[in-house]
Short mmCIF file of the C-alpha atoms (twelve columns), coordinates in Angstrom:
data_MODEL
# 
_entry.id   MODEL 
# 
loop_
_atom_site.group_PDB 
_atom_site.id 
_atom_site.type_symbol 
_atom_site.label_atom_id 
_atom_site.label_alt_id 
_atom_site.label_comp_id 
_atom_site.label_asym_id 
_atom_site.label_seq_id 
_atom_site.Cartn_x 
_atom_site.Cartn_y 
_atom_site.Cartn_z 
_atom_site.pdbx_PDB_model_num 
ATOM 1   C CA . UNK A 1   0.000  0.000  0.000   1 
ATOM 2   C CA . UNK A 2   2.730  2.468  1.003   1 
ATOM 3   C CA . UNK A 3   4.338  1.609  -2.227  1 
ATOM 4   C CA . UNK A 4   1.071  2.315  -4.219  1 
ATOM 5   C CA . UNK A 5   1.527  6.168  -2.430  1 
ATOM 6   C CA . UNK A 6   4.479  6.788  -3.004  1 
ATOM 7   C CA . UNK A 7   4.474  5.523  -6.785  1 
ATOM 8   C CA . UNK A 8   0.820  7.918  -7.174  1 
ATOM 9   C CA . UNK A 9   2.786  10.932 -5.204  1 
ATOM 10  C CA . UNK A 10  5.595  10.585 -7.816  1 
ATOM 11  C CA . UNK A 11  3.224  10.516 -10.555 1 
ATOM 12  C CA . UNK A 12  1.593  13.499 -9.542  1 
ATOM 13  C CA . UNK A 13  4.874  15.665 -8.775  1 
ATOM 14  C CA . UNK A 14  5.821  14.692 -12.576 1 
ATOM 15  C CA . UNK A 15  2.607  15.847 -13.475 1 
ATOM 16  C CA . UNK A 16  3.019  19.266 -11.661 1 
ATOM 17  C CA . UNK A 17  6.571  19.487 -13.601 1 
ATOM 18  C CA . UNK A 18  5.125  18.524 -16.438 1 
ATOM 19  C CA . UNK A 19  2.639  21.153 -16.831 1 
ATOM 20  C CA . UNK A 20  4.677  23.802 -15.163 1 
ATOM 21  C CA . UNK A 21  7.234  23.698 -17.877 1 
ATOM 22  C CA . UNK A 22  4.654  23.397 -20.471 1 
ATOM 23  C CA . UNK A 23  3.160  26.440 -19.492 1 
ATOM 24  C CA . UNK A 24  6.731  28.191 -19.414 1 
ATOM 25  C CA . UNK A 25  7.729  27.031 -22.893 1 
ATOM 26  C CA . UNK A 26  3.920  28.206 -23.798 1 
ATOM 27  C CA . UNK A 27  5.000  31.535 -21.871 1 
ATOM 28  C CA . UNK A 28  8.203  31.916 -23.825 1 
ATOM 29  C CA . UNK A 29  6.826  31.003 -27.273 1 
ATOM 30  C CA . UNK A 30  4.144  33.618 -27.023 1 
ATOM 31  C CA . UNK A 31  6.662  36.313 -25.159 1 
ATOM 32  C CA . UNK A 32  8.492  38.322 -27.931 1 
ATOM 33  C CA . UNK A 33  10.848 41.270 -26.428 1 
ATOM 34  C CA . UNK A 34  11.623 44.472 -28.019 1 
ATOM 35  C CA . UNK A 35  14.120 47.667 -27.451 1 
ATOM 36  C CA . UNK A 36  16.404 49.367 -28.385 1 
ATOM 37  C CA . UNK A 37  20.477 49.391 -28.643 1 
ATOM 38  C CA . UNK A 38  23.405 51.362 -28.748 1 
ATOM 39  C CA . UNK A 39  27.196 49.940 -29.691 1 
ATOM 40  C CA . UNK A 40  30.604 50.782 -30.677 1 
ATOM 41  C CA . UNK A 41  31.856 50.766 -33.724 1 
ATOM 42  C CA . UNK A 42  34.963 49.820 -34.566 1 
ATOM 43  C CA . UNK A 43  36.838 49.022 -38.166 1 
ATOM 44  C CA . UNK A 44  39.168 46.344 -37.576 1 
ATOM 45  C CA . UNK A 45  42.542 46.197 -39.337 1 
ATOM 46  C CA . UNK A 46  43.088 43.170 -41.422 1 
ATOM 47  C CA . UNK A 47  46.885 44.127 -42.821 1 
ATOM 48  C CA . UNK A 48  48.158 45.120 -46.018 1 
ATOM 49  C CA . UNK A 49  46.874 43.543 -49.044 1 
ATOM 50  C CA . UNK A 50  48.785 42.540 -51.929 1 
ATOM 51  C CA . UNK A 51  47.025 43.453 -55.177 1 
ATOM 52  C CA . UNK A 52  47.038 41.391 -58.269 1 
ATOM 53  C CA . UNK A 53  48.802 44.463 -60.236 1 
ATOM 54  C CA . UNK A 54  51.365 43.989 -58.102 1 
ATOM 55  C CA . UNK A 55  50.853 47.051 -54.955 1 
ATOM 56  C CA . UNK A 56  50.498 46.925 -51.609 1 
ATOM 57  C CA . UNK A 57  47.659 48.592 -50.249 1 
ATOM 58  C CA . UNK A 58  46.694 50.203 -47.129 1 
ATOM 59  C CA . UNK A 59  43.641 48.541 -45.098 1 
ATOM 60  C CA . UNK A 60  42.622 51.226 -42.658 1 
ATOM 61  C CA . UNK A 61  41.627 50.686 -38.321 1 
ATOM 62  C CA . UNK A 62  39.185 52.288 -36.444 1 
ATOM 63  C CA . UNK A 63  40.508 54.218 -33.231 1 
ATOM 64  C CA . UNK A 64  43.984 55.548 -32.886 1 
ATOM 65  C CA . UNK A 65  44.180 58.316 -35.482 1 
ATOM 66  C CA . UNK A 66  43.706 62.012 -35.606 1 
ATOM 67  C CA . UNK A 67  40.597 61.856 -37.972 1 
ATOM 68  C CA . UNK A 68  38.979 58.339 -36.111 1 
ATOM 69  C CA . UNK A 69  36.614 59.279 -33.429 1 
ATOM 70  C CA . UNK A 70  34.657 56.616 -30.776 1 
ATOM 71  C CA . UNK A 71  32.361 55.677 -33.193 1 
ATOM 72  C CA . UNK A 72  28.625 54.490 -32.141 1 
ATOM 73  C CA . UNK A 73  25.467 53.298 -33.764 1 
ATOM 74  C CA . UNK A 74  21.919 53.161 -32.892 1 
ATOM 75  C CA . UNK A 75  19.512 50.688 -33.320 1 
ATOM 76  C CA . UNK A 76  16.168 48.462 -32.777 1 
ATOM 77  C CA . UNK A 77  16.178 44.609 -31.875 1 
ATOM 78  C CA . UNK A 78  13.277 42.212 -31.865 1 
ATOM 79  C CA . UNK A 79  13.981 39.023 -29.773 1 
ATOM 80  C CA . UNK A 80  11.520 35.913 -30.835 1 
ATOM 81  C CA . UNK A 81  11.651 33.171 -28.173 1 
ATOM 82  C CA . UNK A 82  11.675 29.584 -30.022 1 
ATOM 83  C CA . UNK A 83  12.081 27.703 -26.601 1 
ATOM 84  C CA . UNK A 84  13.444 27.936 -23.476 1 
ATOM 85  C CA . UNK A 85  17.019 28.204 -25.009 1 
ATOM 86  C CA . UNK A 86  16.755 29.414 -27.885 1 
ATOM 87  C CA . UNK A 87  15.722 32.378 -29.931 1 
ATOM 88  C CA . UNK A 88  15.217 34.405 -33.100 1 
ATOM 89  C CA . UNK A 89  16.431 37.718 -33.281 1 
ATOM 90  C CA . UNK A 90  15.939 40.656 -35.339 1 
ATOM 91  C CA . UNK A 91  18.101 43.594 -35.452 1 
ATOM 92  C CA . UNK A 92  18.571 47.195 -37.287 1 
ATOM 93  C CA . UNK A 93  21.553 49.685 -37.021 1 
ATOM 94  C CA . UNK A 94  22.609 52.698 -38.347 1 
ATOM 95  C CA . UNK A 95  26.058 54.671 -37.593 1 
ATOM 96  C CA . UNK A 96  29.095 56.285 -38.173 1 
ATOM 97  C CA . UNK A 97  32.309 54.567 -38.869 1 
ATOM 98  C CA . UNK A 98  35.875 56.406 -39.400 1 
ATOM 99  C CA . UNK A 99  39.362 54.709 -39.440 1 
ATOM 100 C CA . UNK A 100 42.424 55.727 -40.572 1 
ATOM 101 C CA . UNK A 101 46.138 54.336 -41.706 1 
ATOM 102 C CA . UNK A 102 49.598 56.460 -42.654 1 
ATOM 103 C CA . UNK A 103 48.510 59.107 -45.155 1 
ATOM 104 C CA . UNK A 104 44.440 58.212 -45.505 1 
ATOM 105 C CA . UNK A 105 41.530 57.874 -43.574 1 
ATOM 106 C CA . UNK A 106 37.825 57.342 -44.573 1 
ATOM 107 C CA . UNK A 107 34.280 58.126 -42.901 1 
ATOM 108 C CA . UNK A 108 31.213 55.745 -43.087 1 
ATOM 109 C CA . UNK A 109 27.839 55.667 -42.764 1 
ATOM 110 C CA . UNK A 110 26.345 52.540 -42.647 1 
ATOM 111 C CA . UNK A 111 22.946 50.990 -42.420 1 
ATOM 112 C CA . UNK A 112 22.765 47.496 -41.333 1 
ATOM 113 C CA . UNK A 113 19.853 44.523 -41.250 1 
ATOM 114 C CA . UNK A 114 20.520 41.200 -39.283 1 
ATOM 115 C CA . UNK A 115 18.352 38.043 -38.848 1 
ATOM 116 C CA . UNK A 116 20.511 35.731 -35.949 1 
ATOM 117 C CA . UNK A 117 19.489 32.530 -34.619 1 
ATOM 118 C CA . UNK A 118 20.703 32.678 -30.536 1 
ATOM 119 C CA . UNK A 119 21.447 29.682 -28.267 1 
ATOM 120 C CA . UNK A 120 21.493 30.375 -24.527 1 
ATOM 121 C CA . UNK A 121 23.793 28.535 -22.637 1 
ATOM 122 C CA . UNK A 122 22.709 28.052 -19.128 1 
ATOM 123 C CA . UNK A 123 19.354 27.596 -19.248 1 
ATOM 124 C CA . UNK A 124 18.840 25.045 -16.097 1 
ATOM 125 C CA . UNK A 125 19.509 27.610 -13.637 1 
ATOM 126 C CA . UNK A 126 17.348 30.144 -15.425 1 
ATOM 127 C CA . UNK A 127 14.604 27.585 -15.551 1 
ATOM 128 C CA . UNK A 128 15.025 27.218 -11.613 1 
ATOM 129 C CA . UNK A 129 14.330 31.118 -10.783 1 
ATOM 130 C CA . UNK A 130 11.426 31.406 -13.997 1 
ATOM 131 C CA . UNK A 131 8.357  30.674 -11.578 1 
ATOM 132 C CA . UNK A 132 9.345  33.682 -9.776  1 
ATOM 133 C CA . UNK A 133 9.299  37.040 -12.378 1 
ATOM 134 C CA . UNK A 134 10.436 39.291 -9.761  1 
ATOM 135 C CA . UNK A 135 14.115 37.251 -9.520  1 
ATOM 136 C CA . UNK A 136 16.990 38.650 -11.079 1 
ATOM 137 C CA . UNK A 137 18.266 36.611 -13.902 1 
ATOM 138 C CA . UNK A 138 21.412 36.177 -15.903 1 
ATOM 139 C CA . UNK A 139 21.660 33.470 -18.864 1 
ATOM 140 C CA . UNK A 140 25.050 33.879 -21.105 1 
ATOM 141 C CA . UNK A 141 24.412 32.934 -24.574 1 
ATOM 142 C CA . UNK A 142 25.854 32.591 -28.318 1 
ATOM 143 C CA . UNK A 143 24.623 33.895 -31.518 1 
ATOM 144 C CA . UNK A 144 24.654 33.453 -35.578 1 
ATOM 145 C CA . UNK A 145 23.621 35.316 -38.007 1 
ATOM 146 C CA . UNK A 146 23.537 36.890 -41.322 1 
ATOM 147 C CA . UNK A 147 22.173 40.310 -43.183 1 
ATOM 148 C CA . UNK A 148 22.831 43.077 -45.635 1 
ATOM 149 C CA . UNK A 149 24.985 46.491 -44.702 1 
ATOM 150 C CA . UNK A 150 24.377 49.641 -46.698 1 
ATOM 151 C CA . UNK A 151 27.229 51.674 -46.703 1 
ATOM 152 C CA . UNK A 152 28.512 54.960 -48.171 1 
ATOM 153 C CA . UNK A 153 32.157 56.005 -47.848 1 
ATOM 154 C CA . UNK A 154 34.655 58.501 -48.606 1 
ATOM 155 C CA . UNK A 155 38.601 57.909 -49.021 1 
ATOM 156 C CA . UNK A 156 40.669 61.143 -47.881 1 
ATOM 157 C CA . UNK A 157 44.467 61.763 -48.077 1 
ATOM 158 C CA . UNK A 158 45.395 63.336 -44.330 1 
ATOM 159 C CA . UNK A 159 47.587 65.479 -45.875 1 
ATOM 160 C CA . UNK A 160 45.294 68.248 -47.510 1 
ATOM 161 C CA . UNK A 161 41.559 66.632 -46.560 1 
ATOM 162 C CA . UNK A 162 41.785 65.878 -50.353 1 
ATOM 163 C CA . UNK A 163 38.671 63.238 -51.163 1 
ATOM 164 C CA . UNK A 164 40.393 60.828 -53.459 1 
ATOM 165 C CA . UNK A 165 37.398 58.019 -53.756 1 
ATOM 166 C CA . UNK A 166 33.444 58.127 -52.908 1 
ATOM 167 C CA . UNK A 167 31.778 54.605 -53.289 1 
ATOM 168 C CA . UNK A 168 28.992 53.257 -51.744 1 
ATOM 169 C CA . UNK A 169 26.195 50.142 -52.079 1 
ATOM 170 C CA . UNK A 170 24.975 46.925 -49.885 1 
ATOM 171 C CA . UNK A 171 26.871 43.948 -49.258 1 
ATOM 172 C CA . UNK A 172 26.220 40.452 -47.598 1 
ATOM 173 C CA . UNK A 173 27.560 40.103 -43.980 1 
ATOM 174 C CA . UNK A 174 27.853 37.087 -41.636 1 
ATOM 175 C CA . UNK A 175 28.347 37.578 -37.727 1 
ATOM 176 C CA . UNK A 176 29.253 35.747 -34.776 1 
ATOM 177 C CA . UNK A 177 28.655 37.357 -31.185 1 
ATOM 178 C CA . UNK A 178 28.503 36.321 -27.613 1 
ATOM 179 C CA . UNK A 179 26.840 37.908 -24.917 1 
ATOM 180 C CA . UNK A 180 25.079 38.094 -21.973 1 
ATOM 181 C CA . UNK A 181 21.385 38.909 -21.184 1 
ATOM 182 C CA . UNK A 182 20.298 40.527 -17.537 1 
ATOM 183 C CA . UNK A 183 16.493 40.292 -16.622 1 
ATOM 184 C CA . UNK A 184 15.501 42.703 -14.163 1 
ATOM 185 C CA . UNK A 185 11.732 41.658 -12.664 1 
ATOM 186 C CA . UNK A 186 9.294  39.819 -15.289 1 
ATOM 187 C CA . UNK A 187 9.674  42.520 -18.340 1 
ATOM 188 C CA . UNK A 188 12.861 44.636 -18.380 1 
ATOM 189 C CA . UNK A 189 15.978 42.477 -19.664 1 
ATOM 190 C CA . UNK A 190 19.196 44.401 -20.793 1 
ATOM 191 C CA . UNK A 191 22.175 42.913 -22.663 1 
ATOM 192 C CA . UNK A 192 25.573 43.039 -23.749 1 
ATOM 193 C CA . UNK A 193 26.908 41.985 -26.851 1 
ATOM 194 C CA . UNK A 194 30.454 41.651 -28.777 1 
ATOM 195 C CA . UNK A 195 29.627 40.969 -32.224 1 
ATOM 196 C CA . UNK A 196 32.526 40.215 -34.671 1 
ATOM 197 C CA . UNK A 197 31.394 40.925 -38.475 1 
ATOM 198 C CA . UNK A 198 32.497 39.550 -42.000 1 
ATOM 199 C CA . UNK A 199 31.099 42.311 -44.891 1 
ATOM 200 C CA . UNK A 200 31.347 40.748 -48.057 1 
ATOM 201 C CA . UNK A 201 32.971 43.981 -49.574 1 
ATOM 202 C CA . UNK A 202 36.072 45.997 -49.314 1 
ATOM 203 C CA . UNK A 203 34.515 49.195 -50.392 1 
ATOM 204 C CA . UNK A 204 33.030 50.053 -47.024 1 
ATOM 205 C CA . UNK A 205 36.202 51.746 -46.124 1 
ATOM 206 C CA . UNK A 206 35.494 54.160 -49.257 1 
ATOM 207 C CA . UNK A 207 37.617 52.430 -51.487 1 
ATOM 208 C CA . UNK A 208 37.766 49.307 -53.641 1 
ATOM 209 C CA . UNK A 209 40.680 47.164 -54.209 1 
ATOM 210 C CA . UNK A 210 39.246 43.954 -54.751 1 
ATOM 211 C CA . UNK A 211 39.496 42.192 -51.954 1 
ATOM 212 C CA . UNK A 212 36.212 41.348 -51.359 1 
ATOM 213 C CA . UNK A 213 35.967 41.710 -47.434 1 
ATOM 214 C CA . UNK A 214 36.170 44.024 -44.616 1 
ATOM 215 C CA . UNK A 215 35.880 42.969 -40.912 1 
ATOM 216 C CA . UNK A 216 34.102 45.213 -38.101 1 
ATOM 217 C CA . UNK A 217 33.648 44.711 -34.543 1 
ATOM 218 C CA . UNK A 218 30.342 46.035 -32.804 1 
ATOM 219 C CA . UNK A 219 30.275 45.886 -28.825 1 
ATOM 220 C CA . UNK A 220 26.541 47.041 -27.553 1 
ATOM 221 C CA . UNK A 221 24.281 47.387 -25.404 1 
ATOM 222 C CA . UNK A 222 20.452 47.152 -24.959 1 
ATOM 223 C CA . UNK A 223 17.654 47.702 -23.377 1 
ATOM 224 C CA . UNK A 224 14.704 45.030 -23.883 1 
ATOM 225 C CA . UNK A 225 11.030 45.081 -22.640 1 
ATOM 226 C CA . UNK A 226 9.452  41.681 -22.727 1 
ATOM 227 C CA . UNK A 227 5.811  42.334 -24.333 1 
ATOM 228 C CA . UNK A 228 3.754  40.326 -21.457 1 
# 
């Protein structure tokens, strides 16, 4: 008899679990969050490049120079929940990008568009505190993705502030990022981010050698609102 309790008590307590987690994935699924972000910007220096004609040339850096500046973008995110550990997000950016090396330096505005697929990476502990929405709540978590950036940029010599090349147009971009995400009560959230970006052009920078990439690094920060 005792063993007929204790086998119904265990059935009911995964019962209880049961539902409680299918009501928190059914929480999360219908949750989106949205806000808004602000990063740095900052043109990362790949080296020279050696050009099929034979020349070296010069692949400018963000930061360091007299005509860089502590660049910064602003932007929207959109943060679909696909379960417990996992998301879609959504993001838009536009700023200003400068960078400079030996005699030139070039200023950027860009526009960019990002669809990422995010894995969160300790989700048991979360899942312990998520029947409370007044705990604080830290999960770390990785993220893919890929878009389009918009850019228009202009090549100077430092020398004279003499524009020697004005390109612009929209290029692929893949991105890899790791953060983490801070929930304050049961719909505030903010998050850090550093997101390292391939741009499937060279002409960001203002000018065009044919290289066919540029590299950026974007380190942000935002402030989410989970809709219910």
């Amino acid at each position: 008899m005792n063993k007929l309790k204790n086998f119904k008590k265990s059935i009911l307590v995964a019962l209880v679990l049961c539902v409680n987690t299918t009501q928190l994935n059914a929480q999360d699924l219908l949750s989106p969050v949205i806000g808004i972000e602000t990063a740095h910007l900052l043109d990362l220096f790949e080296g020279e490049t050696k050009l099929a004609n034979g020349y070296t040339d010069i692949d400018l850096k963000g930061m360091g120079g007299t005509n860089t500046q502590f660049d910064i973008g602003y932007g929207l995110k959109m943060e679909i929940p696909l379960k417990v550990g996992s998301s879609i997000v959504l993001n838009m950016m536009n700023g200003r990008l400068t960078s400079q090396k030996e005699n030139q330096y070039a200023e950027i505005k860009l526009s960019m568009i990002g669809l990422n697929y995010r894995h969160y990476l300790n989700t048991k502990k979360y899942l312990l505190k998520s029947s409370n929405p007044d705990l604080f709540k830290a999960r770390a978590f990785v993220q893919l993705g890929f878009g389009t950036t918009n850019y228009k940029g202009k090549r100077f010599f430092e020398r004279d502030n003499g524009l020697f090349s004005s390109i612009g147009g929209t290029a692929a971009n893949t991105s890899s990022a790791f953060g983490y995400s801070f929930e304050f009560g049961k719909h505030f959230q903010v998050e850090t981010n550093s997101n390292f970006i391939l741009i499937f052009s060279d002409a960001v920078d203002g000018y065009d050698n044919g290289k066919k990439t540029d590299i950026m690094l974007k380190t942000g920060i935002g402030l989410m609102y989970h809709l219910y």
